[in-house]
N, CA, C and O atoms as a Tripos MOL2 file, in Angstrom:
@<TRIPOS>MOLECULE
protein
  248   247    62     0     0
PROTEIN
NO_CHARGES

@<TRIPOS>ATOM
      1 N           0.0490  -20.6720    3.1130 N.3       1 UNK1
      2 CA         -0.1080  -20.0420    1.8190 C.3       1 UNK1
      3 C           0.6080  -18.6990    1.8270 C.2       1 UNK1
      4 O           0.6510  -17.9790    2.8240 O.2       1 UNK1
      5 N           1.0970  -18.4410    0.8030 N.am      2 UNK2
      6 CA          1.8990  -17.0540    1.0600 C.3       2 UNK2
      7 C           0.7930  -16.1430    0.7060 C.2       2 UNK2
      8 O          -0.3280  -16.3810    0.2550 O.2       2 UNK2
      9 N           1.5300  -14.7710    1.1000 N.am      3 UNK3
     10 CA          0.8300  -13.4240    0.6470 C.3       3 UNK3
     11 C           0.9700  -13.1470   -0.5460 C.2       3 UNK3
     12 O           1.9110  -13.8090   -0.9860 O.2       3 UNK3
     13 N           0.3950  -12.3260   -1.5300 N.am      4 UNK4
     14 CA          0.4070  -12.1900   -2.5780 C.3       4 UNK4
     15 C           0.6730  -10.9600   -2.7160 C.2       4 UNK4
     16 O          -0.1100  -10.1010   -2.3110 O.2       4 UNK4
     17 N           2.4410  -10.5090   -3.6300 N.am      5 UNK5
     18 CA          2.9470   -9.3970   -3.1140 C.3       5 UNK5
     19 C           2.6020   -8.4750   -4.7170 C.2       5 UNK5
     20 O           2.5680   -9.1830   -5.7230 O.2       5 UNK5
     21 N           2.3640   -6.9590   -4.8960 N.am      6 UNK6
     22 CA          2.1620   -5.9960   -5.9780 C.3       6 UNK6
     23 C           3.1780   -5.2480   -6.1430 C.2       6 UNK6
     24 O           3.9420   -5.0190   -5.2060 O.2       6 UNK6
     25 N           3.3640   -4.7270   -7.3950 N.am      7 UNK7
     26 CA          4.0580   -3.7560   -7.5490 C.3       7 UNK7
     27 C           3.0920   -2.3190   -7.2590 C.2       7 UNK7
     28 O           2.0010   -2.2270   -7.8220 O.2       7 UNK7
     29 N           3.6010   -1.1880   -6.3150 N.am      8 UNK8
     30 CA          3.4590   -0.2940   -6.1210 C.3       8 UNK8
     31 C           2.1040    0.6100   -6.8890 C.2       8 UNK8
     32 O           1.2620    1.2620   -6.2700 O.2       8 UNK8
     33 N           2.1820    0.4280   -8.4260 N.am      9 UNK9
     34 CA          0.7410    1.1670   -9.4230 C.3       9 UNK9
     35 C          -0.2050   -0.5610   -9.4450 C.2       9 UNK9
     36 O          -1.4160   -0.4700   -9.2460 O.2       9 UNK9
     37 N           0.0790   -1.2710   -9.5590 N.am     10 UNK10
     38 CA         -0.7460   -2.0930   -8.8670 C.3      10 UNK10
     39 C          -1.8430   -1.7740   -7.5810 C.2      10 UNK10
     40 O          -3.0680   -1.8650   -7.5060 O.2      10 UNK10
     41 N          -0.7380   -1.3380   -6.5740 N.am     11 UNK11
     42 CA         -1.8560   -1.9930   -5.2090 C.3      11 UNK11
     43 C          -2.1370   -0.4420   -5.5870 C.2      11 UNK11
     44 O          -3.3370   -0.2110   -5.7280 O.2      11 UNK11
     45 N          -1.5100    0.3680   -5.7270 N.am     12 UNK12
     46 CA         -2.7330    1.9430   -5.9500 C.3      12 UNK12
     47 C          -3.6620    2.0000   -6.6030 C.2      12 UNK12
     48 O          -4.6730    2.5430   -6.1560 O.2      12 UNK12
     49 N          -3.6370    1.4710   -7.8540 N.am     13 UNK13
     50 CA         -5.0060    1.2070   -8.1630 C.3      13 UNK13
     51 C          -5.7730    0.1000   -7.1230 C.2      13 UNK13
     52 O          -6.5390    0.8430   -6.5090 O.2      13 UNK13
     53 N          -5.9160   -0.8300   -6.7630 N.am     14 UNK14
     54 CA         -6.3040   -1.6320   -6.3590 C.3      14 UNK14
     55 C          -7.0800   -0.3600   -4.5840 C.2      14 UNK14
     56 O          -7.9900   -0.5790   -3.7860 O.2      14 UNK14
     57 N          -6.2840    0.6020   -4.7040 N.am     15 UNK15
     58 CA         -6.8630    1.6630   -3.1910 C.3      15 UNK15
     59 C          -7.8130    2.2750   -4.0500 C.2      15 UNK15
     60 O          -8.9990    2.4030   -3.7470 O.2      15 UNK15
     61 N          -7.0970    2.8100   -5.5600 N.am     16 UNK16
     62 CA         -8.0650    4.1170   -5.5830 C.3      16 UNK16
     63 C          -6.8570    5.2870   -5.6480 C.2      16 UNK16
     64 O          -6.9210    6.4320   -6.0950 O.2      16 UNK16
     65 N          -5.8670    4.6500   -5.1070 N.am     17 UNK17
     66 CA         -4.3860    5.8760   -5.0110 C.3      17 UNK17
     67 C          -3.7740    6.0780   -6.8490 C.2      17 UNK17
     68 O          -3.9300    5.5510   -7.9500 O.2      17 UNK17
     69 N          -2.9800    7.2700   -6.1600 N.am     18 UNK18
     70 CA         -1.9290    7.2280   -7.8180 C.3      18 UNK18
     71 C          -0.7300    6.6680   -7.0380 C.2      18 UNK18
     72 O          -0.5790    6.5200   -5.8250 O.2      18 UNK18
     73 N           0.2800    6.3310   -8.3300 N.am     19 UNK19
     74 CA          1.7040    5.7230   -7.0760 C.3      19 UNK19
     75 C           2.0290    6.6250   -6.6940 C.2      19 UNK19
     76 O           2.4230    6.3750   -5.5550 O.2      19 UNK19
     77 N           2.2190    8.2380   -7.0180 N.am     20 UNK20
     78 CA          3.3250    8.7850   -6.7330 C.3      20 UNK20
     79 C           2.3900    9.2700   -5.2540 C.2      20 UNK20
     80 O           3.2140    9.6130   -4.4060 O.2      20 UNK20
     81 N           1.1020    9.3830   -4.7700 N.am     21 UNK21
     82 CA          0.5570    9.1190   -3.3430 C.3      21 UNK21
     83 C           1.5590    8.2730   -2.6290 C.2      21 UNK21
     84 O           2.3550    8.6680   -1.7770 O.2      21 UNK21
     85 N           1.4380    7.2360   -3.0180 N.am     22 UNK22
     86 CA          1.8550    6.2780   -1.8960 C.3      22 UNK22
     87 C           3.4400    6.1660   -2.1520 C.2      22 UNK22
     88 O           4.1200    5.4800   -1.3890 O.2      22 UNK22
     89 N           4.0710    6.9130   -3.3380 N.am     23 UNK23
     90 CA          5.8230    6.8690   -2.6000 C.3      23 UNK23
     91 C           5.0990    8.3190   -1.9740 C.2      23 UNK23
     92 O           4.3560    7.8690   -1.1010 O.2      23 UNK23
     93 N           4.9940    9.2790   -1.9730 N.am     24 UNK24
     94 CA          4.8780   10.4400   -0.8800 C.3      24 UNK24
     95 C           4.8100    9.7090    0.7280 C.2      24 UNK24
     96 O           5.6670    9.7040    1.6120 O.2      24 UNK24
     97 N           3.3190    9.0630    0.6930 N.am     25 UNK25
     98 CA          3.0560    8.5630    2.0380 C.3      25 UNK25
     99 C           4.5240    7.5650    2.6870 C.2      25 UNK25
    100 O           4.7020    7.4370    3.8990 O.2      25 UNK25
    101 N           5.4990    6.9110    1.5940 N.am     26 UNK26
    102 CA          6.2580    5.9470    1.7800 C.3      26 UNK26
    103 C           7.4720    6.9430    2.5750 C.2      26 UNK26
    104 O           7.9460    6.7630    3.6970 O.2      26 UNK26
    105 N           7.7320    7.8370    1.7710 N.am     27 UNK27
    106 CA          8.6800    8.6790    2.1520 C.3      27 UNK27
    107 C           8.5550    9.9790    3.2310 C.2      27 UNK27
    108 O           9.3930   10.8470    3.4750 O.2      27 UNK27
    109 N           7.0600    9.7670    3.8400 N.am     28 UNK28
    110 CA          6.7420   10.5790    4.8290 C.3      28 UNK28
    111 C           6.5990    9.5690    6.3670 C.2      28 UNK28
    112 O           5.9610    9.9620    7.3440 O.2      28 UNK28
    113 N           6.9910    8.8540    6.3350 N.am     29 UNK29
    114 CA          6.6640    7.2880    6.8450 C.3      29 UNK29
    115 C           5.2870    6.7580    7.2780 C.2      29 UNK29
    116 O           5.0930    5.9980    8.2260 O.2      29 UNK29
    117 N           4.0240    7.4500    6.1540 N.am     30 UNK30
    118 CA          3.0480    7.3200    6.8670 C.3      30 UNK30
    119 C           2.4590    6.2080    6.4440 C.2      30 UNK30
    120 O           1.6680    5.6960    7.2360 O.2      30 UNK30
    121 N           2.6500    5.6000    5.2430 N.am     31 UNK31
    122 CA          1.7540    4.9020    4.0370 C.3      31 UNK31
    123 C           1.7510    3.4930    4.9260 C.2      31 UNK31
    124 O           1.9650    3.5720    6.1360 O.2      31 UNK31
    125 N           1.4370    1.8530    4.1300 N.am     32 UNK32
    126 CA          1.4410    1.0900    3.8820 C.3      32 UNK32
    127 C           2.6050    0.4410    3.8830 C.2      32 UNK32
    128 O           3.5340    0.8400    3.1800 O.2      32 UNK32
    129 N           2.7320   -0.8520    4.8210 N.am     33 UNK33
    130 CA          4.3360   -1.1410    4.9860 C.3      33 UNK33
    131 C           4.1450   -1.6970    3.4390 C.2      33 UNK33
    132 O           3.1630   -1.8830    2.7200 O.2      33 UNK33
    133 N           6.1060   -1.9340    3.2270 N.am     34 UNK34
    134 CA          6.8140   -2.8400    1.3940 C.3      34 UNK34
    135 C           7.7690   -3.0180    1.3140 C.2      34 UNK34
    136 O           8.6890   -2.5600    1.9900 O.2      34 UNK34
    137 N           7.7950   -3.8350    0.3420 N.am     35 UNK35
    138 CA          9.5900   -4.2700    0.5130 C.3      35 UNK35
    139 C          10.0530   -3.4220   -0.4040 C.2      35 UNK35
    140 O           9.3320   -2.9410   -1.2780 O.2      35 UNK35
    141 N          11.4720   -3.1370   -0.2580 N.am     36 UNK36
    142 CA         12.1420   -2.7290   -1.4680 C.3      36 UNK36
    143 C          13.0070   -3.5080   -1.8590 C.2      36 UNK36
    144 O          13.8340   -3.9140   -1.0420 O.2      36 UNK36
    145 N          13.0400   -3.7830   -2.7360 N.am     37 UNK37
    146 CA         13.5470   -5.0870   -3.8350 C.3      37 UNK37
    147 C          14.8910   -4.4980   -4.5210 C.2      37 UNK37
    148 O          15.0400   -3.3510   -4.9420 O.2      37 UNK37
    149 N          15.8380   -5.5600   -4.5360 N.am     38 UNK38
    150 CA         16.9050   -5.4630   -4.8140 C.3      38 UNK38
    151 C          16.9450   -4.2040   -6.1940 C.2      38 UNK38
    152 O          17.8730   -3.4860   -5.8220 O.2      38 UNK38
    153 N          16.5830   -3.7850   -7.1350 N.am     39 UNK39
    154 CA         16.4510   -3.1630   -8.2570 C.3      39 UNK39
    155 C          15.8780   -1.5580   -7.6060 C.2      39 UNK39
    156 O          15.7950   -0.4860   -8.2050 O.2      39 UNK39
    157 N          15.6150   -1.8150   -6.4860 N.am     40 UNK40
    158 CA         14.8520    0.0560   -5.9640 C.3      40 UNK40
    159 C          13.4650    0.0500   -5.9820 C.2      40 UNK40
    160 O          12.8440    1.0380   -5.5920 O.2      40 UNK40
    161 N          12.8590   -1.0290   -6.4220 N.am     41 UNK41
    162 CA         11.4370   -1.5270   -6.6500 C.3      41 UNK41
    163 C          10.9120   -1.4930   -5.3810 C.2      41 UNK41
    164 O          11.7450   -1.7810   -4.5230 O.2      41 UNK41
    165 N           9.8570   -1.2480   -4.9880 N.am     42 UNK42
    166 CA          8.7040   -1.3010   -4.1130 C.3      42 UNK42
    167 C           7.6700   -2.3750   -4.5010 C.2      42 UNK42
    168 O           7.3420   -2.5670   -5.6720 O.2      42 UNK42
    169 N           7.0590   -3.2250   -3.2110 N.am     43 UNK43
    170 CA          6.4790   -4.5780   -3.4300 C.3      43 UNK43
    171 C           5.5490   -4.4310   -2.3480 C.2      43 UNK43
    172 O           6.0580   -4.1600   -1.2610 O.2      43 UNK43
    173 N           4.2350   -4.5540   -2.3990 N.am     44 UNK44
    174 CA          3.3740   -4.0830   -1.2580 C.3      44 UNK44
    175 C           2.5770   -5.7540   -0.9880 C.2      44 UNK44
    176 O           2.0940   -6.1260   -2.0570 O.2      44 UNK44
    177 N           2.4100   -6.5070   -0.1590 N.am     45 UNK45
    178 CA          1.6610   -7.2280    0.6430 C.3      45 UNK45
    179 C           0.4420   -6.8630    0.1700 C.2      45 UNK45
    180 O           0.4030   -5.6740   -0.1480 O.2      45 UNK45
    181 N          -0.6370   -7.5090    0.0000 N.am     46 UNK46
    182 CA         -2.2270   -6.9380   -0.6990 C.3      46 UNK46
    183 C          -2.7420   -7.3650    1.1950 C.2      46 UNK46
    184 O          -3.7440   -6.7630    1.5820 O.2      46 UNK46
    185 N          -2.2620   -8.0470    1.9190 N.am     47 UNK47
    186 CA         -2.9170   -8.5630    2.9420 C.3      47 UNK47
    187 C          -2.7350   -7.2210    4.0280 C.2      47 UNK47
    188 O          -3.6250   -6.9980    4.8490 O.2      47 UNK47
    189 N          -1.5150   -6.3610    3.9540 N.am     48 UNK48
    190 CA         -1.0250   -5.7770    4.9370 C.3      48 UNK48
    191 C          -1.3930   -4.1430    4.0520 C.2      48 UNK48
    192 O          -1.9830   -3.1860    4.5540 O.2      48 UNK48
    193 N          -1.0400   -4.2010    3.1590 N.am     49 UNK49
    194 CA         -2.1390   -2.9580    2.4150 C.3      49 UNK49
    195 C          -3.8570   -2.8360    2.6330 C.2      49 UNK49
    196 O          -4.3740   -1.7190    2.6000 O.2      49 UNK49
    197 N          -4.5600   -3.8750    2.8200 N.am     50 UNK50
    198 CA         -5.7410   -4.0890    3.1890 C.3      50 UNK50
    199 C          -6.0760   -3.4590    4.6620 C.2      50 UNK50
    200 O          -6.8460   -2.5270    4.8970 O.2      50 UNK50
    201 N          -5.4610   -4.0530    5.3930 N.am     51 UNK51
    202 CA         -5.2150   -3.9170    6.8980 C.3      51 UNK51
    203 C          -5.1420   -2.5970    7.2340 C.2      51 UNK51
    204 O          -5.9060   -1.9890    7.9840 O.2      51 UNK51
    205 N          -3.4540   -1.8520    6.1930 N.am     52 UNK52
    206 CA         -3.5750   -0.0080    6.4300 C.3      52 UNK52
    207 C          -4.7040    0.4100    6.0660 C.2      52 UNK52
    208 O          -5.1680    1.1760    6.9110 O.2      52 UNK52
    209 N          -5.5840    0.2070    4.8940 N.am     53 UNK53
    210 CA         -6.4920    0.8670    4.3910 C.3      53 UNK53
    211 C          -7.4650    0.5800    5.4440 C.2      53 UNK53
    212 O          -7.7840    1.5550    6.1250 O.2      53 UNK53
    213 N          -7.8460   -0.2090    5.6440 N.am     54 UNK54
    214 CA         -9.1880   -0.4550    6.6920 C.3      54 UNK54
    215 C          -8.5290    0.2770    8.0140 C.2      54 UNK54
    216 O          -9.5010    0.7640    8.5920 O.2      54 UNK54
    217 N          -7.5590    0.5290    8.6310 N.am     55 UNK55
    218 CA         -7.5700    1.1060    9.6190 C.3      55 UNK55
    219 C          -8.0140    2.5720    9.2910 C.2      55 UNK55
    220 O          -8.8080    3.0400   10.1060 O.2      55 UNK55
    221 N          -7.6000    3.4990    8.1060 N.am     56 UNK56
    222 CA         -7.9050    4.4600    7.9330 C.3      56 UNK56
    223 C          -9.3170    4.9130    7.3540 C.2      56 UNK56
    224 O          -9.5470    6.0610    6.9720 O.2      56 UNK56
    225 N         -10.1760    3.9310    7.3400 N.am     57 UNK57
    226 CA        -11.4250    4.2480    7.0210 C.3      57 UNK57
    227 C         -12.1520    5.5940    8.0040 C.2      57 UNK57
    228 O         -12.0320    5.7800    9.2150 O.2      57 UNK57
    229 N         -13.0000    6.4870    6.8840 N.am     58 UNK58
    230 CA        -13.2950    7.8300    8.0780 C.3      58 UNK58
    231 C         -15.2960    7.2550    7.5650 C.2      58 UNK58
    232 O         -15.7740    6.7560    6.5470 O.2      58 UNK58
    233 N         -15.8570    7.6640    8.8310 N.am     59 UNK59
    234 CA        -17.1000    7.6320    8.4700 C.3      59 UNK59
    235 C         -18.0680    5.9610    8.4890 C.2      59 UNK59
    236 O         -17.7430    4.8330    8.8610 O.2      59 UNK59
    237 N         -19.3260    6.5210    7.9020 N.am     60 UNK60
    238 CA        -19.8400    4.8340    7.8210 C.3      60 UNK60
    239 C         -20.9770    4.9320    9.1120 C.2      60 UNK60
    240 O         -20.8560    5.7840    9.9920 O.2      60 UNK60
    241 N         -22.0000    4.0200    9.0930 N.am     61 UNK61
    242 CA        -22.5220    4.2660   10.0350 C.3      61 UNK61
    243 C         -22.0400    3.3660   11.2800 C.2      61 UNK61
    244 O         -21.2050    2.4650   11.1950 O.2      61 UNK61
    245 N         -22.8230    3.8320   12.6500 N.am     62 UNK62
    246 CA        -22.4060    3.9050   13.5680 C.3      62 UNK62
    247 C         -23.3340    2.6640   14.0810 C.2      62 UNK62
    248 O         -23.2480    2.2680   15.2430 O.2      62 UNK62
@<TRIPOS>BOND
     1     1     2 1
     2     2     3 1
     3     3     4 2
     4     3     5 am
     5     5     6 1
     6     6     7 1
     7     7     8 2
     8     7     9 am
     9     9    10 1
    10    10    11 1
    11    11    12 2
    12    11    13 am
    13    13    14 1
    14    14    15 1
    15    15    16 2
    16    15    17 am
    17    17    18 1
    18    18    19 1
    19    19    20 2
    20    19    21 am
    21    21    22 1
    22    22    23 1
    23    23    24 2
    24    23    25 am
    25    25    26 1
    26    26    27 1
    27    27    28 2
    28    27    29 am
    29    29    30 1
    30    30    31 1
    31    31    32 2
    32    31    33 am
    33    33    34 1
    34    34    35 1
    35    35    36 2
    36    35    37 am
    37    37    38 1
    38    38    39 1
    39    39    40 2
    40    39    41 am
    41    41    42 1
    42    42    43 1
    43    43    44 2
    44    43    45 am
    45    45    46 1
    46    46    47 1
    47    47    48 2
    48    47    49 am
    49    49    50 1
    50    50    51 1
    51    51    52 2
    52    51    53 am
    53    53    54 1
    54    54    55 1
    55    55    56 2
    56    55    57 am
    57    57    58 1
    58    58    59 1
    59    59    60 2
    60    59    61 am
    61    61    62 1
    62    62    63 1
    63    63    64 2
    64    63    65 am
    65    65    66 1
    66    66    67 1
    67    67    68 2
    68    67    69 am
    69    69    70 1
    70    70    71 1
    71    71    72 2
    72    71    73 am
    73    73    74 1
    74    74    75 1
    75    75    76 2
    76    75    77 am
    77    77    78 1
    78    78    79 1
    79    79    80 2
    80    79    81 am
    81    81    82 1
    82    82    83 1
    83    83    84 2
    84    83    85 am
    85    85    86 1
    86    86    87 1
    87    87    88 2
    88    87    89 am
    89    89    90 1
    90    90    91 1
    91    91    92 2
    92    91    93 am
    93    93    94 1
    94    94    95 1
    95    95    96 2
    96    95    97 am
    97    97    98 1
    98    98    99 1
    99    99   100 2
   100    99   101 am
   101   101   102 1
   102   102   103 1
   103   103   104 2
   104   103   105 am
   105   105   106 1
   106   106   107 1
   107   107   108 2
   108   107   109 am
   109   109   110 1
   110   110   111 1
   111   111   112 2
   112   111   113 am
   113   113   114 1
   114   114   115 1
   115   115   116 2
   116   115   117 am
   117   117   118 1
   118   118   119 1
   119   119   120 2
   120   119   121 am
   121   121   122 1
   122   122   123 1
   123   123   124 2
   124   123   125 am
   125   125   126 1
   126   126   127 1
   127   127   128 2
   128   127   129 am
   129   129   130 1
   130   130   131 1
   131   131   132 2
   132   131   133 am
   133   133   134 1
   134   134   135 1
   135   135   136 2
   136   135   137 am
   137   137   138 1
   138   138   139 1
   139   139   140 2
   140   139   141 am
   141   141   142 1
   142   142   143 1
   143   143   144 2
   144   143   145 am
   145   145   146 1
   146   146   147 1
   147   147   148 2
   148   147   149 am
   149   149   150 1
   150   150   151 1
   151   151   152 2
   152   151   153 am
   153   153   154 1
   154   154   155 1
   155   155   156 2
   156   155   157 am
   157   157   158 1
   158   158   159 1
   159   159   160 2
   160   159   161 am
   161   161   162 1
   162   162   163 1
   163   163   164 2
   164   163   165 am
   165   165   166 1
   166   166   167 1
   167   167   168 2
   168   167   169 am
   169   169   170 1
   170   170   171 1
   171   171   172 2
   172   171   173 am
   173   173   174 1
   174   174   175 1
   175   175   176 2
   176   175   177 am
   177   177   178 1
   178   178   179 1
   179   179   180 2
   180   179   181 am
   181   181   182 1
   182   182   183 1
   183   183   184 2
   184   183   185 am
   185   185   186 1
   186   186   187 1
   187   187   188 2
   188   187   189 am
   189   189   190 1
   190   190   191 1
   191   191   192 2
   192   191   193 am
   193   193   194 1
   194   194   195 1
   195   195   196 2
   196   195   197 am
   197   197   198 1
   198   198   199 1
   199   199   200 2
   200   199   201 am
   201   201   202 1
   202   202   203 1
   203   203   204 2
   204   203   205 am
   205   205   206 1
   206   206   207 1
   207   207   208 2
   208   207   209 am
   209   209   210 1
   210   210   211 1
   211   211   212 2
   212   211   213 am
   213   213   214 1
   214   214   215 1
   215   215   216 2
   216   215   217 am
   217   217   218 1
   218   218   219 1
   219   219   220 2
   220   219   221 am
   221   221   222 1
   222   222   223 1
   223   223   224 2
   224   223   225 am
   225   225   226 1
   226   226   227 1
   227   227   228 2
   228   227   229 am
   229   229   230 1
   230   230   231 1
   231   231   232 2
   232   231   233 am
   233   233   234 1
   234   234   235 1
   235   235   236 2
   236   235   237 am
   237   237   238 1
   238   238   239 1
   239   239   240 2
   240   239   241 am
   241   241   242 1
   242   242   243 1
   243   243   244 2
   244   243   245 am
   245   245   246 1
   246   246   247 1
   247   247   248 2
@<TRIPOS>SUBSTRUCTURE
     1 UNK1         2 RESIDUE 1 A UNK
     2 UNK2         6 RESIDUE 1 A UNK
     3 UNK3        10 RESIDUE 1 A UNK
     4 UNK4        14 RESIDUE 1 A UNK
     5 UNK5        18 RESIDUE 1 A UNK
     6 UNK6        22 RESIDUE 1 A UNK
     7 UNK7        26 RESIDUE 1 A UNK
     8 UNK8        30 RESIDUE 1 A UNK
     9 UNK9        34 RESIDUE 1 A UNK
    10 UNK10       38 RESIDUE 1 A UNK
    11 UNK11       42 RESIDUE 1 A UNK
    12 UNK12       46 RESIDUE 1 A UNK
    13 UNK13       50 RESIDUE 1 A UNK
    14 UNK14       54 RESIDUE 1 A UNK
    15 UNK15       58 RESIDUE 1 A UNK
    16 UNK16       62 RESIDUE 1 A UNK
    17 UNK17       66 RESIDUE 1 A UNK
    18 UNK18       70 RESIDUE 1 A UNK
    19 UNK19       74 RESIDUE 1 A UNK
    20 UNK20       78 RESIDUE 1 A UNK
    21 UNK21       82 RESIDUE 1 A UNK
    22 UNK22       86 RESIDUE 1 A UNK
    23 UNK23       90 RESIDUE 1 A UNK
    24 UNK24       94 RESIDUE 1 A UNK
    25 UNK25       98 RESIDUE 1 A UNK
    26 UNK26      102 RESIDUE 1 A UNK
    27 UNK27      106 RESIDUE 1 A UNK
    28 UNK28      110 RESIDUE 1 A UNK
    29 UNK29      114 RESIDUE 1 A UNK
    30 UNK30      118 RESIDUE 1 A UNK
    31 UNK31      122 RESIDUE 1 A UNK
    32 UNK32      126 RESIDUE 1 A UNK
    33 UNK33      130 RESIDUE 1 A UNK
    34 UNK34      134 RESIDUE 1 A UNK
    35 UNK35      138 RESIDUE 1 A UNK
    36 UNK36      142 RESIDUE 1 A UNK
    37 UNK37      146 RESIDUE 1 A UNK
    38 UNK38      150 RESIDUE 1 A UNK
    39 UNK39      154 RESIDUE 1 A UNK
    40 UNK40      158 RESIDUE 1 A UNK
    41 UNK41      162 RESIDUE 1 A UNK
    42 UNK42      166 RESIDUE 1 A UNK
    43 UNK43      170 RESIDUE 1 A UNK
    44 UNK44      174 RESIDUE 1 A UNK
    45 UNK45      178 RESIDUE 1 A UNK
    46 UNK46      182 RESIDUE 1 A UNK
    47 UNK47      186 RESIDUE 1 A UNK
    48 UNK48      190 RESIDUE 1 A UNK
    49 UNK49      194 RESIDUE 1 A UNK
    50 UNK50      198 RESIDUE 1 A UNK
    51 UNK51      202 RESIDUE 1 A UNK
    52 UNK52      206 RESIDUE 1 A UNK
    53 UNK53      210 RESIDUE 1 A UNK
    54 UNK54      214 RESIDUE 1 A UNK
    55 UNK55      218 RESIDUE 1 A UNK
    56 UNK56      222 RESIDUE 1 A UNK
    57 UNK57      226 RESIDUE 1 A UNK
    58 UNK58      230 RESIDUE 1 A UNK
    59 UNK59      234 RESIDUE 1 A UNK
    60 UNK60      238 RESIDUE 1 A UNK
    61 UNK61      242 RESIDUE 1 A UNK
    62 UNK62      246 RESIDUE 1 A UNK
């Protein structure tokens, strides 16, 4: 089954982010891997956006 790929204000909402967060994080190389699409477009993986976000979880109990 494939992954199911977003446009950029997509998967930010879908965090809780604004886009222009995650081009910052994109262009700091810290963010969420994506493709960039022939047009300059950014395309984020919801499976591999999931994955960054859960690694960066702070807190929660122990």
């Amino acid at each position: 089954m494939s992954d199911i790929l977003l446009s950029r204000r997509k998967i930010a909402a879908r965090g809780g982010f604004s886009p222009n967060t995650l081009r910052n994080y994109a262009q700091r190389g810290i963010g969420p891997e994506f493709v960039q699409v022939a047009n300059g477009k950014c395309i984020y993986s919801v499976a591999a956006f999931d994955a960054w976000l859960a690694q960066h979880k702070v807190g929660g109990s122990v």
